[in-house]
C-alpha positions, 0 to 999 in steps of 0.5 A: 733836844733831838739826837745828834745823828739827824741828818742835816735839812736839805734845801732845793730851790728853783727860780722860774721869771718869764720876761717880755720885751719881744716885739712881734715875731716876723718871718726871718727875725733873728730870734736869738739876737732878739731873745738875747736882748729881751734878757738884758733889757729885763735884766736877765743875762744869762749865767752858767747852767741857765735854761730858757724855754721858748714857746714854739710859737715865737719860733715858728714865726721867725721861720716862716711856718706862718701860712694862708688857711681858709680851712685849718682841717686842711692844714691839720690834715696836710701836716697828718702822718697817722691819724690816731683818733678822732671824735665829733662834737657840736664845735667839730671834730677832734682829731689826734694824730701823729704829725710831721715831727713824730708827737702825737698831739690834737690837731697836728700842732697846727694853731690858729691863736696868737695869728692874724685871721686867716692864717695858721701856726705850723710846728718848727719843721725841725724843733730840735734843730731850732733849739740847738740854732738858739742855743748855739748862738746865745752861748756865743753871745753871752759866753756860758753854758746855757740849755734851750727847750722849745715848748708847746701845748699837748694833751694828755690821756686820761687827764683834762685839760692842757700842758707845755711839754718839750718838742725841741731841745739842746743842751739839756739832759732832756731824761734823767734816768734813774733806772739802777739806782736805789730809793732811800730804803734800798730799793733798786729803781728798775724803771723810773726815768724823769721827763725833765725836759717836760716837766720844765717846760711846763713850770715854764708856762706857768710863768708865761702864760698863754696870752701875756705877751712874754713867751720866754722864761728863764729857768736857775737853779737847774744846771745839773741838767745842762751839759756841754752837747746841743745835741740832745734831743726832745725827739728822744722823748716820743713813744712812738713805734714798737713802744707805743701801746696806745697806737689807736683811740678806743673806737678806731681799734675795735673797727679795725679788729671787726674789719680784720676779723671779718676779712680773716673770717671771710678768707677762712670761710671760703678755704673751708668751702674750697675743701668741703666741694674737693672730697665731693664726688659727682654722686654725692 
């Protein structure tokens, strides 16, 4: 027999259920009557703690964020704040940018997938506030604490292929920060904070899927993350500004250190020419 001191098994347990029902997303549609419906016909009604993350996609559509694109570079470049690498390649270029709502991602966000031809997704002007708006009107609906996270599809450095992370949020703590507490041998954690917000939305896709006609899914067993506040932001997120130590691709930061060094060469070269010809003399 073991000893009688063992500490008691733990168990944490998460359910993940995407659910269908939604017709095809137009301009103006309530998409929170409509997400709401889509719950109860699935057999889903909310309860407290719940978490629903939402495919940016479905969200741009109901605001409008649907546009004519005979050339999606245009569109990339239009929603372009910095451009923070790109490469060509036999498809095309590649380009990674800064866009309009402070993530630096492939292409600014703009997708032509899941859209009629000739057309594009732009990113919710707003996900936060997106988020909130849903959240907001499905806690009235349904009467209890629920938490919205609106996802999309990024890369990521240093690692292949794709996967959801957070650009919009309410209602969920989208950082757990654990900094000053202590590990199980003591250790004081100095800098660990947890994505939560990410690492949701990505166990969301999972469920959802990219093409499978159900682009909402329903988190339980989180709800230590919900809190009462919509007002808690997937921008909060971002690395962007002094905090970012990858500002530009590999390429783009060795040609901008060779055009500044040559400049500042170039400006200290005629500095010194300028003292050299003033301890000249007429005779020398």
């Amino acid at each position: 027999m073991s000893g009688g001191n063992a500490a008691a098994p733990t168990v944490a347990e998460l359910r993940i259920v995407a659910f269908g029902g939604l017709p095809e997303i137009a301009a103006g549609a309530d998409l929170a009557a409509l997400v709401g419906d889509a719950l109860v016909a699935a057999g889903l009604v909310p309860e407290q703690g719940d978490i629903l993350v939402v495919t940016s996609k479905i969200v741009s559509k109901a605001e409008g964020r649907v546009i004519a694109a005979a050339d999606r570079e245009d569109a990339i470049t239009a929603e372009t704040v910095r451009v923070v690498a790109s490469r060509e390649h036999p498809g095309g270029v590649t380009r990674i940018v800064e866009n309009r709502q402070g993530l630096v991602q492939a292409a600014a966000g703009v997708d032509a997938s899941n859209t009629p031809d000739g057309t594009v997704l732009l990113l919710p002007v707003d996900p936060d506030a997106s988020a909130r708006a849903l959240a907001g009107a499905l806690r009235e609906r349904f009467g209890v604490r629920l938490g919205v996270i609106v996802s999309d599809t990024l890369g990521r450095p240093w690692r292949e292929g794709q996967i959801d992370q957070a650009i919009g949020a309410a209602g969920v703590s989208v950082l757990d920060d654990l900094r000053g507490s202590r590990d199980s041998f003591g250790h004081e954690l100095v800098v660990t904070q947890a994505a939560v917000a990410d690492e949701l939305a990505s166990a969301g896709d999972l469920v959802k899927g990219k093409a499978s006609g159900m682009p909402v899914a329903l988190v339980r067993g989180f709800g230590h993350a919900v809190v009462d506040s919509l007002q808690t932001p997937a921008r909060a997120l971002t690395r962007t500004g002094p905090t970012d130590m990858f500002r530009l691709g590999t390429d783009e930061a060795i040609a901008l250190g060779r055009a500044e060094g040559y400049d500042e060469g170039y400006r200290a070269g005629l500095e010194a020419a300028r003292r050299y010809s003033e301890t000249m003399t007429p005779e020398s």
